[in-house]
C-alpha positions in Angstrom: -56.2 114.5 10.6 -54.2 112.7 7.4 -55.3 111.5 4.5 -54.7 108.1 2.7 -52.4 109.4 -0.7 -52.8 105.9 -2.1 -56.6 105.7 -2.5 -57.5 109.0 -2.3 -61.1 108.9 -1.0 -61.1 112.3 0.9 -62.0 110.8 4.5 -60.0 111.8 7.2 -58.1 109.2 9.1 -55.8 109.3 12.3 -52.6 107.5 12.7 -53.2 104.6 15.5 -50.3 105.5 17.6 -50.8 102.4 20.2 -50.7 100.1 17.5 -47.3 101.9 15.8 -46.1 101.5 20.0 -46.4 98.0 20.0 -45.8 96.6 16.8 -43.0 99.1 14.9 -45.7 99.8 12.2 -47.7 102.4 11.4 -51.5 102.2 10.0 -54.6 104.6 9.4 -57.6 104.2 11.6 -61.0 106.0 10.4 -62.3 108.1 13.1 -66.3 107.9 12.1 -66.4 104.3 11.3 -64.0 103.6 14.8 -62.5 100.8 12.3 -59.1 100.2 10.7 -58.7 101.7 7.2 -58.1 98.9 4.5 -56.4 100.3 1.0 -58.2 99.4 -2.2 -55.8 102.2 -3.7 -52.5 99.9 -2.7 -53.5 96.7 -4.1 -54.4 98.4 -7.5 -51.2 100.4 -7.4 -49.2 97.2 -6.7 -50.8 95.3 -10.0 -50.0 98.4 -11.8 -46.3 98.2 -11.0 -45.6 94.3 -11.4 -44.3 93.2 -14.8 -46.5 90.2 -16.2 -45.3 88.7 -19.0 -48.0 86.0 -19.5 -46.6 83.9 -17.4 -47.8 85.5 -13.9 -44.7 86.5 -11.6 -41.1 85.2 -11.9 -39.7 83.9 -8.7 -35.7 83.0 -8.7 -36.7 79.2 -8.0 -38.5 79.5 -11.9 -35.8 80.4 -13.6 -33.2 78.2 -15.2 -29.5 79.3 -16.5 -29.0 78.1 -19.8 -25.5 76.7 -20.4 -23.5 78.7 -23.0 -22.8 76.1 -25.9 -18.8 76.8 -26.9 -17.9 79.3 -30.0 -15.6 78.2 -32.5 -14.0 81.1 -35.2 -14.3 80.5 -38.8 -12.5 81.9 -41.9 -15.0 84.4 -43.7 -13.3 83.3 -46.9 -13.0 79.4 -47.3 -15.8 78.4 -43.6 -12.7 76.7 -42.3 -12.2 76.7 -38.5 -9.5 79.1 -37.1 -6.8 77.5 -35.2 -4.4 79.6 -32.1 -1.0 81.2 -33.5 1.7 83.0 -32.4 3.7 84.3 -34.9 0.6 86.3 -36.9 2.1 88.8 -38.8 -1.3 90.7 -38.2 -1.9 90.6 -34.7 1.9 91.3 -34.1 1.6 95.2 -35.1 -1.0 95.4 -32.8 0.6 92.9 -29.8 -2.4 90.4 -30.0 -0.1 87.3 -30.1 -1.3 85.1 -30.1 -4.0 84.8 -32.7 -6.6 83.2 -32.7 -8.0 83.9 -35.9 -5.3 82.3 -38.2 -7.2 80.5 -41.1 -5.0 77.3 -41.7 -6.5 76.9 -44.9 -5.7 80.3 -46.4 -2.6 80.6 -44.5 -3.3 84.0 -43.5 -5.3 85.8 -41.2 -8.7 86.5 -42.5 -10.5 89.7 -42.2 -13.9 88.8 -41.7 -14.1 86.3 -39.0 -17.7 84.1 -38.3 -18.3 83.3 -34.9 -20.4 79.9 -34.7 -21.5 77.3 -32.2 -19.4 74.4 -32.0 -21.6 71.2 -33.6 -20.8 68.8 -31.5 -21.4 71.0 -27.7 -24.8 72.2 -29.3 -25.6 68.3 -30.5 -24.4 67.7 -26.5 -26.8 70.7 -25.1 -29.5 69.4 -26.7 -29.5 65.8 -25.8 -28.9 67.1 -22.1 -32.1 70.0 -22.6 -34.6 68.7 -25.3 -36.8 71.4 -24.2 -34.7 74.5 -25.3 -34.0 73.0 -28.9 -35.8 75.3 -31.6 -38.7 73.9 -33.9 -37.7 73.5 -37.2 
């Protein structure tokens, strides 16, 4: 005699070996009722364990990669755009060449650094995906 961990309800079941024979699977069978036992435990287990977020469950076919817009570096100091170097004095000590945070405005290399989306690939993601643009 075994009985069902899931659901708890303190009958005693049998395991129906003929049906685990044939088939590969195993299931209870309640010896009074001379019927197959049916789980209300698993199903509420189950719910328990799924994540809903609000939007019932997320199959791969739902979801949607989002393309990642290109970065550009800016100079902290003056907001102008970093361009590639190779002869940093900066990044030289630390054999980073070449740089690509040289300000060519300030002629030096900045020390705080803004990463930003370029303008024009955002303006170009969001023609291509209205939907994922942010209300203003």
């Amino acid at each position: 005699m075994v009985k069902c961990k899931k659901c708890e309800d303190g009958r005693d079941y049998e395991w129906d070996t003929v049906y685990g024979e044939n088939t590969g699977k195993w299931r209870l069978k309640d010896i009074d009722r001379e019927t197959i036992h049916e789980c209300n435990g698993k199903k509420h287990l189950k719910q328990k364990e799924e994540p809903n977020n609000g939007k019932g469950k997320l199959w791969k076919k739902d979801w949607k990669p989002v393309m990642d817009v290109k970065s550009r570096r800016v100079c902290g100091i003056c907001k102008t755009v970093c361009v590639l170097v190779t002869d940093c004095e900066h990044c030289e000590q630390f054999k980073m060449n070449p740089c690509d945070d040289w300000c060519p405005k300030c002629e030096k290399h900045p020390n705080i650094i803004y990463v930003e989306k370029d303008p024009e690939a955002l303006a170009e993601f969001y023609r291509k995906h209205p939907e994922e643009k942010p209300s203003e």
